[in-house]
C-alpha positions in Angstrom: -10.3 8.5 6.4 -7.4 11.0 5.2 -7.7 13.5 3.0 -3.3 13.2 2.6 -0.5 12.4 3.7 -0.4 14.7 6.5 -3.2 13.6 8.1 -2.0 9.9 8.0 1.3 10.7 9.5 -0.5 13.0 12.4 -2.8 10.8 13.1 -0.4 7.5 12.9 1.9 9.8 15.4 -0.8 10.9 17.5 -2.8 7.3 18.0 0.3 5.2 18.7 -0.5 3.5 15.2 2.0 0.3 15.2 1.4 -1.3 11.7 0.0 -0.5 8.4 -1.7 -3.2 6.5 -0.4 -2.5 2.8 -3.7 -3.8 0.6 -3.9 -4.1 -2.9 -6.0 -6.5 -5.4 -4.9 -8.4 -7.8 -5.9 -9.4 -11.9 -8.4 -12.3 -10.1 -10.1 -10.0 -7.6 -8.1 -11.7 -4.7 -6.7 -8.8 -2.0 -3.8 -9.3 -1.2 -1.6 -7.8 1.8 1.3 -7.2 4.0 1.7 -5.5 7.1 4.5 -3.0 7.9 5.9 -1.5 10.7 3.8 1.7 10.7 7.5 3.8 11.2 8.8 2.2 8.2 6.2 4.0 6.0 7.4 7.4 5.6 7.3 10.7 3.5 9.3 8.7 0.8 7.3 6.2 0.6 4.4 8.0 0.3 5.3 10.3 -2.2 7.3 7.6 -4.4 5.8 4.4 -3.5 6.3 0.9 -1.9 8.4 -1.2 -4.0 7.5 -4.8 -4.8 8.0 -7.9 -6.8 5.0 -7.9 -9.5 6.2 -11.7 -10.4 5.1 -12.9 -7.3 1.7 -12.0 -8.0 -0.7 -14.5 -9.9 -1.7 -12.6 -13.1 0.7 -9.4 -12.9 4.8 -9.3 -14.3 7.2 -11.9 -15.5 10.3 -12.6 -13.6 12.4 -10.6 -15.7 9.8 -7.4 -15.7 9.0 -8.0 -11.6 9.1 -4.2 -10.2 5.9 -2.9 -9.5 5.1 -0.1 -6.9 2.0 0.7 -5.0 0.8 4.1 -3.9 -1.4 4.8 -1.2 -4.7 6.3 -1.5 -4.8 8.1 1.9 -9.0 8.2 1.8 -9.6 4.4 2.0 -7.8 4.1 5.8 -9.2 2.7 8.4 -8.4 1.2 11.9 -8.7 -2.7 11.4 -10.9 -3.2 14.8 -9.7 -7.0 14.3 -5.7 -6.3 15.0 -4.9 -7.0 18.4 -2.3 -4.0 17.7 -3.5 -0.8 16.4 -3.0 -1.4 12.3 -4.1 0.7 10.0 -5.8 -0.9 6.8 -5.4 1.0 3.7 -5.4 0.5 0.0 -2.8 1.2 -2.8 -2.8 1.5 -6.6 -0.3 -0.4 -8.6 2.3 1.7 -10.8 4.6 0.7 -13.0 7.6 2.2 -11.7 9.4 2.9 -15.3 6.3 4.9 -16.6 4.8 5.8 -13.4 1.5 5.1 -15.3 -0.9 3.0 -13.5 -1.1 -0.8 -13.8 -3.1 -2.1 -16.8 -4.1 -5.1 -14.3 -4.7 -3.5 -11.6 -8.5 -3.5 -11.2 
């Protein structure tokens, strides 16, 4: 739906976009989510990631290696036509946030 991160913010400005719905999958194929505030998904965020705890997910980090961050890719938004708010679905890629490399388990 975006082609960047200008577009998203322009167009979550401009639409009255109240949430984001924060999608990634994990190592068992099972999507998993959270939804956001759409204002609390800013410039930073975008350019350096969402933070989160990996151990929390079945099949990613152990306790004591838990950061993980997700990254958005922009061209996979849509409006979920199920919210009754306006939310934006979209899907991120998981990071590791020492390397910055992508997630070995992230399929």
């Amino acid at each position: 739906m975006f082609g960047n991160a200008d577009e998203f913010f322009k167009y979550v400005k401009d639409e009255g976009v109240e949430y984001l719905d924060v999608r990634f999958t994990d190592l068992p194929g099972i999507q998993q989510q959270v939804t956001l505030p759409a204002w609390t998904f800013d410039a930073d965020a975008a350019e350096n990631g969402v933070a989160f705890d990996g151990s929390s997910i079945r099949g990613f980090q152990s306790i004591d290696q838990s950061d993980m961050v997700l990254f958005p890719d922009f061209g996979t938004a849509y409006l979920d036509p199920f919210k009754a708010r306006k939310t934006l679905a979209m899907e991120f890629f998981v990071h590791d946030p020492i390397t910055g490399e992508a997630y070995s388990r992230d399929p």
